[in-house]
DONU-254009 format. One record per residue (C-alpha): chain; residue number from 1; x, y, z. Coordinates in steps of 0.1 Angstrom, whole numbers, plus 5000, padded with zeros to 4 digits. Layout:
REM DONU-254009
['A',NUM,[X,Y,Z]]
...
REM end
This chain:
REM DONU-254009
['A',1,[8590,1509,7494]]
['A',2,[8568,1538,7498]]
['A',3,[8540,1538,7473]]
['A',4,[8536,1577,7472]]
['A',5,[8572,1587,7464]]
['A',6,[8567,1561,7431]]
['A',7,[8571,1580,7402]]
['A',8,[8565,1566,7369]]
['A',9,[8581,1592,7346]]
['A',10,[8611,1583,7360]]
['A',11,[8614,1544,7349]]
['A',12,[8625,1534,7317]]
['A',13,[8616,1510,7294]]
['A',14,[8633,1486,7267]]
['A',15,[8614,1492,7231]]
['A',16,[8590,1459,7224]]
['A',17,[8605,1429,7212]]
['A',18,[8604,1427,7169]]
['A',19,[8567,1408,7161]]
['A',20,[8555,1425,7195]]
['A',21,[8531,1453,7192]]
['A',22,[8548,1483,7197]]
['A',23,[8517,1502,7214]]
['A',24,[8515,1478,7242]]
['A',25,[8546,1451,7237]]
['A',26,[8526,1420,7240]]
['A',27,[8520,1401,7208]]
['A',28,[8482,1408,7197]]
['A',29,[8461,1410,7166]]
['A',30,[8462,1444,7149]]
['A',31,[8424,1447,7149]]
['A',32,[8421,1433,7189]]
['A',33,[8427,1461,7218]]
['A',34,[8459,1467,7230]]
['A',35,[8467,1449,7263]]
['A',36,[8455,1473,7288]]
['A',37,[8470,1458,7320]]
['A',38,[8505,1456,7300]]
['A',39,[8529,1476,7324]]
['A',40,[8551,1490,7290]]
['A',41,[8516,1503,7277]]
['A',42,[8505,1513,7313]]
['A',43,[8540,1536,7312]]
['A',44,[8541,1552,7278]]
['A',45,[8501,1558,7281]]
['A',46,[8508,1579,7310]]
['A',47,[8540,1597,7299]]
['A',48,[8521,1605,7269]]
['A',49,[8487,1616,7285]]
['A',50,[8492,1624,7322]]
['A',51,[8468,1594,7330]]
['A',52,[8464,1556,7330]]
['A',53,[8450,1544,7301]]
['A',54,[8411,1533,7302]]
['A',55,[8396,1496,7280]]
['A',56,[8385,1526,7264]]
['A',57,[8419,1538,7253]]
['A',58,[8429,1502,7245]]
['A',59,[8400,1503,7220]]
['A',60,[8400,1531,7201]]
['A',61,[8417,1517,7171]]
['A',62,[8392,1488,7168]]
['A',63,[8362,1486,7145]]
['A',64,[8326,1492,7163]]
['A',65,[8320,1459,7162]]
['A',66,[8353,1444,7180]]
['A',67,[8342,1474,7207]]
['A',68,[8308,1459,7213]]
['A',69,[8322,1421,7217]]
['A',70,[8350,1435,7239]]
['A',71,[8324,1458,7263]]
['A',72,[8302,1430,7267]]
['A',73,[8325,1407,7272]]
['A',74,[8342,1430,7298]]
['A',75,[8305,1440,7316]]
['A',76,[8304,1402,7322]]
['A',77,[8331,1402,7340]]
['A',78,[8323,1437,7363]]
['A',79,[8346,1455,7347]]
['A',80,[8330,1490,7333]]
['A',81,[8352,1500,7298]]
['A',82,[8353,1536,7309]]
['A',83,[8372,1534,7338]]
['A',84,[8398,1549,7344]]
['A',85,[8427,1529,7369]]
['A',86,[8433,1558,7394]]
['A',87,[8463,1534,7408]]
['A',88,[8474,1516,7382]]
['A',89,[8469,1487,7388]]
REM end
């Protein structure tokens, strides 16, 4: 398959399963991020907003102080909150 004629808007997706958050469809707590790398959030993120979303994005529901564990937490690993995934992946 060639990755260049891949075109997201034009995939479908079944709605989240019940007890599944219906942001991202994995099964979370309501004060945690949404699961960035989740392909259904991935999808409806970029429908919605002409992007892929960012940790950033996956945040921005959470209290300050769930933001700062979950940067740090992500800086130790090398991974910057901010950016954005240019390939989806």
């Amino acid at each position: 398959m060639r990755r260049d004629n891949f075109d997201p808007d034009n995939y479908t997706f079944d709605p989240p399963k019940p007890g599944a958050c219906q942001i991202c469809a994995t099964v979370h707590d309501s004060k945690e991020p949404h699961r960035r790398n989740s392909l259904y959030y991935q999808m409806q993120f970029r429908k919605k907003h002409g992007r892929y979303p960012t940790w950033e994005d996956a945040m921005s529901h959470c209290d300050e102080q769930t933001k700062r564990l979950w940067r740090a937490n992500l800086a130790m690993r090398g991974v910057m909150p901010e950016d954005t995934m240019q390939d989806g992946g």
